[in-house]
PANUNU-555484 format. One record per residue: residue in three letters; x, y, z of N, C-alpha, C in turn; residue number from 1. Coordinates in Angstrom, 3 decimals. Layout:
<vexke "ala",<X,Y,Z>,<X,Y,Z>,<X,Y,Z>,NUM>,
...
This chain:
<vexke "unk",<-27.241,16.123,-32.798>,<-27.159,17.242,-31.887>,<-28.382,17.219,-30.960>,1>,
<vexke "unk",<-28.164,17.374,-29.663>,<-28.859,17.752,-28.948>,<-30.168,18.770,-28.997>,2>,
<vexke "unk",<-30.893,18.286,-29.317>,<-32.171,19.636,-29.184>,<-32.065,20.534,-27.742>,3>,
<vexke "unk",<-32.358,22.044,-27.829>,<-32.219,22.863,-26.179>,<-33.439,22.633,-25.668>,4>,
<vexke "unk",<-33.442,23.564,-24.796>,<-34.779,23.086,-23.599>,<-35.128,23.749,-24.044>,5>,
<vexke "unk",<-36.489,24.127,-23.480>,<-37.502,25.191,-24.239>,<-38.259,25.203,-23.041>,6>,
<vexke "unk",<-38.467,26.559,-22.185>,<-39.648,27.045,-21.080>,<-40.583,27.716,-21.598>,7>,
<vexke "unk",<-41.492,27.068,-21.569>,<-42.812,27.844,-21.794>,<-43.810,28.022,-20.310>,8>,
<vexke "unk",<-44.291,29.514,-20.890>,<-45.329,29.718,-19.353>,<-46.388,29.723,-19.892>,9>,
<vexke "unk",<-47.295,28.882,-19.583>,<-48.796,28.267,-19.576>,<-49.177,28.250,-20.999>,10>,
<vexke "unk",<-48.280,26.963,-20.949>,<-48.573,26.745,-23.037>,<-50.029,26.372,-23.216>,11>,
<vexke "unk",<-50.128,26.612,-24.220>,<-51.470,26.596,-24.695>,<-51.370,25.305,-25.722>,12>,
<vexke "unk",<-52.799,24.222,-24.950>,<-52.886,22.701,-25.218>,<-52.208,21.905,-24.310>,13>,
<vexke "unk",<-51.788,22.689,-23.496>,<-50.696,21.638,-22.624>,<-51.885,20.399,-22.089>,14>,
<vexke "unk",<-51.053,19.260,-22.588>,<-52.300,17.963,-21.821>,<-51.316,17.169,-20.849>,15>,
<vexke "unk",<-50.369,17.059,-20.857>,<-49.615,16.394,-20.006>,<-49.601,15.995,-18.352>,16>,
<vexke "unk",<-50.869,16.067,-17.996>,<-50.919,16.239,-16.652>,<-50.869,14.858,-16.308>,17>,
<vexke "unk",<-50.752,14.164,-16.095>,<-50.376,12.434,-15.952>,<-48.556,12.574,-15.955>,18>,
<vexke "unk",<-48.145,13.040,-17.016>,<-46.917,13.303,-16.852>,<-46.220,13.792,-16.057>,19>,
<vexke "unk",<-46.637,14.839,-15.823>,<-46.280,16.230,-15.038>,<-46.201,15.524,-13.501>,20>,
<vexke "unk",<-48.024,15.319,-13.527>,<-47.696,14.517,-11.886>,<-46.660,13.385,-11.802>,21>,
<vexke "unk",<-46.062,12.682,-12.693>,<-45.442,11.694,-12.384>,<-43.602,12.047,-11.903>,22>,
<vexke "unk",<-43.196,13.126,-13.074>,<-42.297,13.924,-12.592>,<-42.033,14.386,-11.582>,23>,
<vexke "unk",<-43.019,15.528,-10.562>,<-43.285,15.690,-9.833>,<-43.399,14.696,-8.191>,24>,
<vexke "unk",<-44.062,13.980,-8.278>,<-43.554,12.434,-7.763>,<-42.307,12.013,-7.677>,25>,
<vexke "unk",<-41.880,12.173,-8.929>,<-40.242,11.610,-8.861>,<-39.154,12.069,-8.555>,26>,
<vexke "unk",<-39.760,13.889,-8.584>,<-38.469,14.517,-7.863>,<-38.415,14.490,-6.768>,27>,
<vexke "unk",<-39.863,14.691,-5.992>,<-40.139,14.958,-4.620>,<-39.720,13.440,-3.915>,28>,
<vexke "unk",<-39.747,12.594,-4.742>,<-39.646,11.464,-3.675>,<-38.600,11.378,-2.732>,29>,
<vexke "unk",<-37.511,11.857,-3.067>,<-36.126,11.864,-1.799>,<-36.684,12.879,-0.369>,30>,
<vexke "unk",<-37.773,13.156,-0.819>,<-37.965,13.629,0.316>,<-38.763,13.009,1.498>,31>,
<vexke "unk",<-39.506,11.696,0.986>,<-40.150,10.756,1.952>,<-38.934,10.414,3.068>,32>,
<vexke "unk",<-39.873,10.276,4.438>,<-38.712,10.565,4.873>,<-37.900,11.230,5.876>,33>,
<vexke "unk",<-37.758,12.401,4.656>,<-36.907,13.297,5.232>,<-37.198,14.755,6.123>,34>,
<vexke "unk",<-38.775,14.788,5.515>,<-39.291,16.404,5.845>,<-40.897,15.584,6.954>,35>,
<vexke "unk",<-41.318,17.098,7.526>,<-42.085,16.350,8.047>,<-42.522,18.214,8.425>,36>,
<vexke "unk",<-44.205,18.147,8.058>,<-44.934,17.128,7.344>,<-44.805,16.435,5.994>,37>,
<vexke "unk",<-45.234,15.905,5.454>,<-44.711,15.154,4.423>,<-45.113,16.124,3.335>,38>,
<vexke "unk",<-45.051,16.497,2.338>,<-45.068,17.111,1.059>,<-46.454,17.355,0.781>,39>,
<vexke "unk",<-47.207,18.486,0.379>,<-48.430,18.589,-0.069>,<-48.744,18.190,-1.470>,40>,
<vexke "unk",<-47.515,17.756,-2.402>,<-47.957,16.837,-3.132>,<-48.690,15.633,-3.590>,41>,
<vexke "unk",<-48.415,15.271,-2.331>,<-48.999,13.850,-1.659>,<-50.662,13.874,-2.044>,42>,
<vexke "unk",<-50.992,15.155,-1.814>,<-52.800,15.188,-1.777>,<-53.258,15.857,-3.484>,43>,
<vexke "unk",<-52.164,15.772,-4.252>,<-52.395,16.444,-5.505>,<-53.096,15.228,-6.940>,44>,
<vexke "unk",<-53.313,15.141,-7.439>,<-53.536,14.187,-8.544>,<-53.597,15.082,-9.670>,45>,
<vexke "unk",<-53.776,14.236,-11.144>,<-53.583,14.919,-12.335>,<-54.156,16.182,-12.645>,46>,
<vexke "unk",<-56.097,15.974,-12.105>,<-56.858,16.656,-11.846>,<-56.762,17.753,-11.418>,47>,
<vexke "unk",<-55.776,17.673,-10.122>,<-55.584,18.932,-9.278>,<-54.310,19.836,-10.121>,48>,
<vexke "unk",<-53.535,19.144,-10.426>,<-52.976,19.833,-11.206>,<-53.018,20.845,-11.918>,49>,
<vexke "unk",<-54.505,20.187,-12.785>,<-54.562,20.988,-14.092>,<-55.504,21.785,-13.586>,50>,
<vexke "unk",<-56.215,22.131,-12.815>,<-56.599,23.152,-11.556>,<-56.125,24.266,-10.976>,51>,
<vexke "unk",<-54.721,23.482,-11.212>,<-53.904,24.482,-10.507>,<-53.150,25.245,-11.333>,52>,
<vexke "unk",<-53.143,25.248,-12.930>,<-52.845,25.568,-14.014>,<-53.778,26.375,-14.143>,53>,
<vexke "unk",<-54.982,26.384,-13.664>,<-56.340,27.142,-14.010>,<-56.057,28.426,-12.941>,54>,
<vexke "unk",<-55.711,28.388,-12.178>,<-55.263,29.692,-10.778>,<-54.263,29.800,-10.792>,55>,
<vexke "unk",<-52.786,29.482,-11.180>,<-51.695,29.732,-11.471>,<-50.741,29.806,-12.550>,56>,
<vexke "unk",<-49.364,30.136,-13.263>,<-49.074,30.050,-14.503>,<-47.911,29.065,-14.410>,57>,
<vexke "unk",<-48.712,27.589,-14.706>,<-47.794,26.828,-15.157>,<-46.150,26.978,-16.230>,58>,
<vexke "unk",<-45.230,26.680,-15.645>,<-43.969,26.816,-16.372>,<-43.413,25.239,-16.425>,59>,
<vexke "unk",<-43.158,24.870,-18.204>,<-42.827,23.693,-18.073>,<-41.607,23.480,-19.464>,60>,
<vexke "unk",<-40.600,22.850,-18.630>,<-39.113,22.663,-19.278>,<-39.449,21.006,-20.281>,61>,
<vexke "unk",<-39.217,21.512,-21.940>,<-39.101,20.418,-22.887>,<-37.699,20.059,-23.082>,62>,
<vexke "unk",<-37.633,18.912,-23.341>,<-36.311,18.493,-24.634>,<-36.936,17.889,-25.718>,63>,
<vexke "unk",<-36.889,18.673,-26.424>,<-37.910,17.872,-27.088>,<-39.092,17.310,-27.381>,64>,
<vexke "unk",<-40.062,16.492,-26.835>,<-41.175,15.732,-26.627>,<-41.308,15.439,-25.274>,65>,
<vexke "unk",<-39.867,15.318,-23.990>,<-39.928,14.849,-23.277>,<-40.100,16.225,-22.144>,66>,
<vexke "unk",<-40.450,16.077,-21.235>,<-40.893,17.089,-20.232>,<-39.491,16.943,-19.192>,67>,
<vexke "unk",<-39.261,17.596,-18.933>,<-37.873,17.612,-17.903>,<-38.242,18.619,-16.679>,68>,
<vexke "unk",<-39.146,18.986,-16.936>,<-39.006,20.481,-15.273>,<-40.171,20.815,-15.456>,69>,
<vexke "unk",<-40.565,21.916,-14.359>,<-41.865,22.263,-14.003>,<-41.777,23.479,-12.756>,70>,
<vexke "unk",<-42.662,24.494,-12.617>,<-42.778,25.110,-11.801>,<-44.171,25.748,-11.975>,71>,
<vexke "unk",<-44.688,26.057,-11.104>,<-45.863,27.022,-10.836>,<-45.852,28.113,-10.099>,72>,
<vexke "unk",<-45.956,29.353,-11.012>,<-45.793,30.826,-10.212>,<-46.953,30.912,-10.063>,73>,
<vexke "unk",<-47.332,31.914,-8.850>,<-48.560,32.641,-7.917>,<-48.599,34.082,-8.149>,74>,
<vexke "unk",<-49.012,34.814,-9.194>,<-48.954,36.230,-8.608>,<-49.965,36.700,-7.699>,75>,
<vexke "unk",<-48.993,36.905,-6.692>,<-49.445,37.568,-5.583>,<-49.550,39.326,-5.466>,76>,
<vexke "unk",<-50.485,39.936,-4.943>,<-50.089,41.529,-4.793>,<-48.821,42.152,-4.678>,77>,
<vexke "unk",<-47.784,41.789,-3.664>,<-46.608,42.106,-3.514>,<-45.268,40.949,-3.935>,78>,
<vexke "unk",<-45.889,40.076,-4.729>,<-44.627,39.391,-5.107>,<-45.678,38.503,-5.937>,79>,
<vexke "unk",<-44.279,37.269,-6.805>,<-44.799,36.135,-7.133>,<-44.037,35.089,-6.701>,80>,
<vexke "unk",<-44.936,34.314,-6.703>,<-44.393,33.042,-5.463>,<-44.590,31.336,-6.583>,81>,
<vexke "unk",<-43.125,31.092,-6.455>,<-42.596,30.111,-7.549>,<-42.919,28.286,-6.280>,82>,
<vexke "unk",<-43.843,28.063,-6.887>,<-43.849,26.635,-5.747>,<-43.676,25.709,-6.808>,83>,
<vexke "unk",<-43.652,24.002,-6.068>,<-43.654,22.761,-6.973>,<-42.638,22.906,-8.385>,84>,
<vexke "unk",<-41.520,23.200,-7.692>,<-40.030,23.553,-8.745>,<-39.652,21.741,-8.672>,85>,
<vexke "unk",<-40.061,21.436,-10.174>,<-39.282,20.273,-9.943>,<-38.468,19.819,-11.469>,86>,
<vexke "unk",<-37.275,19.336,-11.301>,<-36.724,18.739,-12.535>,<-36.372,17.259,-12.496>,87>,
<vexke "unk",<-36.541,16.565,-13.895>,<-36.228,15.476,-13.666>,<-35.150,14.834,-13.438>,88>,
<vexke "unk",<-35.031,13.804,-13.039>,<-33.430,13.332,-12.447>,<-32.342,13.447,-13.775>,89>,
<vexke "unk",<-33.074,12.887,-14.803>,<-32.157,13.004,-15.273>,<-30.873,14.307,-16.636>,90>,
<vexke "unk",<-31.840,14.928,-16.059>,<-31.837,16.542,-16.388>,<-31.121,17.353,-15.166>,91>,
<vexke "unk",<-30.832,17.059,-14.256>,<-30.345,17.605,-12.938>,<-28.960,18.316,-13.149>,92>,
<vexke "unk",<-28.808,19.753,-12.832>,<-27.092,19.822,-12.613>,<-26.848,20.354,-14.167>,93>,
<vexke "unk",<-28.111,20.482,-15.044>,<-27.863,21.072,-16.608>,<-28.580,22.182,-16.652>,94>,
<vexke "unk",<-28.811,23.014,-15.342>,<-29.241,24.493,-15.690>,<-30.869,24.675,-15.770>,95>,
<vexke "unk",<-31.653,23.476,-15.862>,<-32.759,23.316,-15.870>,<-33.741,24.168,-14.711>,96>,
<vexke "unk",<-33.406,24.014,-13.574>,<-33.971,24.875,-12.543>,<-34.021,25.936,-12.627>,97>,
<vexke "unk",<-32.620,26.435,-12.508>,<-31.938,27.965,-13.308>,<-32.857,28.485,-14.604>,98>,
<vexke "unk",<-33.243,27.672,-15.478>,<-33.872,28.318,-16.588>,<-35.502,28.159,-16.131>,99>,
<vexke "unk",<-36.034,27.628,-15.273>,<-37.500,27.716,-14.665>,<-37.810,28.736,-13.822>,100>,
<vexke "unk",<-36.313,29.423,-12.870>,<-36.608,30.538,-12.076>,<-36.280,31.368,-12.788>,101>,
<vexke "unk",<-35.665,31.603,-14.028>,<-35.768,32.469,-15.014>,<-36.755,33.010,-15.097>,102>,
<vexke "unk",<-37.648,31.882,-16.153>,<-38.612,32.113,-16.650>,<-39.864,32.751,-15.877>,103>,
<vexke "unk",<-39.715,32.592,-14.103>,<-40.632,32.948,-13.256>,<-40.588,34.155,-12.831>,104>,
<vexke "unk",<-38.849,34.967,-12.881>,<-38.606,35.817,-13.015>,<-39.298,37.170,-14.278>,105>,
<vexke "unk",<-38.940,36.278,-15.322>,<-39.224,36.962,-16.377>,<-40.750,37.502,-16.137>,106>,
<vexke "unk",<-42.009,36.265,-15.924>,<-43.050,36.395,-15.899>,<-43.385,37.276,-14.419>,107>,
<vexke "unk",<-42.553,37.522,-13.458>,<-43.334,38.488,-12.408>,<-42.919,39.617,-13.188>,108>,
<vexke "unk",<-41.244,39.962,-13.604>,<-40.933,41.534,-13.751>,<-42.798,41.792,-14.742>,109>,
<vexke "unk",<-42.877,41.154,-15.630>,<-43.551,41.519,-16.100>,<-45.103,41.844,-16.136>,110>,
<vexke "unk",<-45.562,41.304,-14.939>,<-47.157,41.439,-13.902>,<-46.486,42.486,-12.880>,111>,
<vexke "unk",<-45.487,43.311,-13.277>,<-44.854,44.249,-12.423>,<-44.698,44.071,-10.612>,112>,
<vexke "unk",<-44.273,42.594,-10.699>,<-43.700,42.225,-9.279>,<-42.432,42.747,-9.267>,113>,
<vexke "unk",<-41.552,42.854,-8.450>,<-40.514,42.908,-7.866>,<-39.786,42.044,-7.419>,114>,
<vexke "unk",<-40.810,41.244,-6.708>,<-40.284,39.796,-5.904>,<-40.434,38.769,-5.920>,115>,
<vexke "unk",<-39.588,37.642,-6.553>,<-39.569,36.440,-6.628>,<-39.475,35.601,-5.121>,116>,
<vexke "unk",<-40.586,35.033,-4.929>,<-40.751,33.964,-3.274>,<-40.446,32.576,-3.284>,117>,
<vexke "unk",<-40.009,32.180,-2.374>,<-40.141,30.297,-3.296>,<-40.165,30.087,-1.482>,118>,
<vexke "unk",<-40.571,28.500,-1.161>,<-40.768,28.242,0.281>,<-39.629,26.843,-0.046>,119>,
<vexke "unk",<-38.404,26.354,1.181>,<-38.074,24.800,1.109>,<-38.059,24.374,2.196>,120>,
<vexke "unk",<-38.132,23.589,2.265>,<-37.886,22.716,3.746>,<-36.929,22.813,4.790>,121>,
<vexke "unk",<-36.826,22.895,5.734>,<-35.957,23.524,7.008>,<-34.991,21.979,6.860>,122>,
<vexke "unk",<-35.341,20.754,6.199>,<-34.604,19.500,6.395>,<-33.311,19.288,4.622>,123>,
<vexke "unk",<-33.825,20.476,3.890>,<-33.861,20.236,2.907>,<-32.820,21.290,2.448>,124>,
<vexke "unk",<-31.193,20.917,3.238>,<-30.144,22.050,3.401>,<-29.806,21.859,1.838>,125>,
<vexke "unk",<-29.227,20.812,1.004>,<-29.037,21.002,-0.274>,<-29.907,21.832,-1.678>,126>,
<vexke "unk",<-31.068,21.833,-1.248>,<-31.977,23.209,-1.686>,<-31.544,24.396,-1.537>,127>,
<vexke "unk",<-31.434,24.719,0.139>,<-31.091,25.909,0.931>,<-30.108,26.228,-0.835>,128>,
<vexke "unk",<-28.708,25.518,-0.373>,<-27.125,26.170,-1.207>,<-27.949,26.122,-2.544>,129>,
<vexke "unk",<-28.736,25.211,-3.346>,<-28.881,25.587,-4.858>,<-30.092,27.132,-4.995>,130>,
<vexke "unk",<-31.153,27.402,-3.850>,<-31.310,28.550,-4.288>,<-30.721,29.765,-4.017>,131>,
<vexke "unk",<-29.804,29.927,-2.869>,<-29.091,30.671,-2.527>,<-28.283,31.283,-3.910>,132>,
<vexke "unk",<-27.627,30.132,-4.715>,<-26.592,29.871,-6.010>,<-27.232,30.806,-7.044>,133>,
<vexke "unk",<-28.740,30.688,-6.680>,<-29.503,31.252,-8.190>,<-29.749,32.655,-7.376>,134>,
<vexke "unk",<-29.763,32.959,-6.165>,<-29.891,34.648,-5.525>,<-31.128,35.072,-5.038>,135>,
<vexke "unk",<-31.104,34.067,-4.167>,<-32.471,33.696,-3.233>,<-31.565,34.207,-1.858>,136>,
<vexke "unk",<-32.674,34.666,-1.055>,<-32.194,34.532,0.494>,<-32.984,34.564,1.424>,137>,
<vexke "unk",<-32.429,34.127,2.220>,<-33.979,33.679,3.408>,<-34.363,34.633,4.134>,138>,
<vexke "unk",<-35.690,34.886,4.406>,<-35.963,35.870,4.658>,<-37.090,35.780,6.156>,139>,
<vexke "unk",<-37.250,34.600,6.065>,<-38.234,34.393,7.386>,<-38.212,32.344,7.654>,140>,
<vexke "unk",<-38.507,31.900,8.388>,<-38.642,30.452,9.000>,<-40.042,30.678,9.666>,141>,
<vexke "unk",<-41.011,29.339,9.203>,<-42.240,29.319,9.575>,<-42.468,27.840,9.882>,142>,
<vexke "unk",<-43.550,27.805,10.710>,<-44.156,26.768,10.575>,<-45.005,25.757,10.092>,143>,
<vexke "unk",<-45.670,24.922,9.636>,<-46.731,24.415,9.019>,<-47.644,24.152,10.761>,144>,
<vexke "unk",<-48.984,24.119,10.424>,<-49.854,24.321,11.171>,<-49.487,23.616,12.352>,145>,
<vexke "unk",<-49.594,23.568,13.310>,<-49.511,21.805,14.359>,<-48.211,22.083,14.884>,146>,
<vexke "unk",<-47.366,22.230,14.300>,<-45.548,22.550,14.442>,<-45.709,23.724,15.214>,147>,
<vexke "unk",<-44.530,23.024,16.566>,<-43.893,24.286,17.430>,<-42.419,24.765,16.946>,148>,
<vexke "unk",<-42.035,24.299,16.028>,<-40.846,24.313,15.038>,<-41.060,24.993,13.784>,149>,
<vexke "unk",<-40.004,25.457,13.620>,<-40.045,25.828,11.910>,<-39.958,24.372,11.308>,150>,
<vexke "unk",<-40.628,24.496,9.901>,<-40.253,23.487,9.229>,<-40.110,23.841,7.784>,151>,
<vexke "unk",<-39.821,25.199,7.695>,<-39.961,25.940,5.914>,<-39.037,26.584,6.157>,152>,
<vexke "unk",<-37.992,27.493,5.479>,<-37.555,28.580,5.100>,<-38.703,28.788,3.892>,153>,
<vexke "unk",<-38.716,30.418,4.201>,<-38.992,31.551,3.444>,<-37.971,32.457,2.061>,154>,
<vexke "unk",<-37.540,32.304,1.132>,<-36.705,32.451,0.702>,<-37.443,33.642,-0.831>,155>,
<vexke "unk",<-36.530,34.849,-0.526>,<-36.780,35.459,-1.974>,<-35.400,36.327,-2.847>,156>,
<vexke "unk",<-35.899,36.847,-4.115>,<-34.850,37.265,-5.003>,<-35.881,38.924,-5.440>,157>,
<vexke "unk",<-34.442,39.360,-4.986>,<-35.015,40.719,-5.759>,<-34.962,41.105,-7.253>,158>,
<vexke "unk",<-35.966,41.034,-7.958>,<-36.083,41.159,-9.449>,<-35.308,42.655,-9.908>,159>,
């Protein structure tokens, strides 16, 4: 039998950051490419990671031993803001995402947010329909610095 997934928010001992970044890497990669500017992943390493675990509450999807998903919520004053949502390929399409914006959910109602934020790419329409699916909606189009274009949707869920 299949072991279930298991989300935990900012487990305690988590060492996996070699991992994590590599996942991360591997989801984002379909996006070389495709978005522009290119991904702020790009400038991240293991290091930064676990940094960013230190200012934010890491959320990370097991099967087991093996790491399958990842997200990092922001609580912010008026919301929390879910970035670097990634699952692994081969986990895709099994609810995995769905159970990470859960869990991000779970963790704002409870820092008494209201509002779940997430940002995707203006190139990155198959995102658009899967957060829409989970009850996201766009709420603003921005730019990244330099850009006379949008190149983000703004996208949130009311908790």
């Amino acid at each position: 039998m299949t072991e279930p997934i298991r989300y935990q928010c900012a487990p305690a001992g988590f060492t996996e950051w070699n991992a994590l970044l590599t996942l991360l890497q591997d989801a984002f990669a379909y996006m070389d490419g495709r978005i522009d500017p290119p991904s702020s992943l790009k400038a991240l390493d293991a290091a930064a990671l676990q940094a960013k675990a230190g200012r934010e509450t890491l959320i990370v999807a097991h099967q087991g031993h093996t790491l399958v998903g990842c997200g990092f919520v922001d609580l912010r004053p008026d919301s929390a803001y879910l970035g670097k949502l990634a699952v692994a390929d081969a986990w895709r399409r099994q609810g995995v995402a769905r159970g990470i914006v859960e869990a991000a959910a779970a963790l704002a109602r409870a820092a008494g947010r209201s509002i779940l934020v997430l940002q995707t790419r203006v190139e990155l329409t198959e995102n658009h329909r899967s957060f829409e699916a989970l009850g996201f909606v766009t709420v603003a189009r921005t730019a990244h610095p330099g850009f006379d274009r949008p190149t983000s949707l703004t996208m949130q869920r009311t908790l």
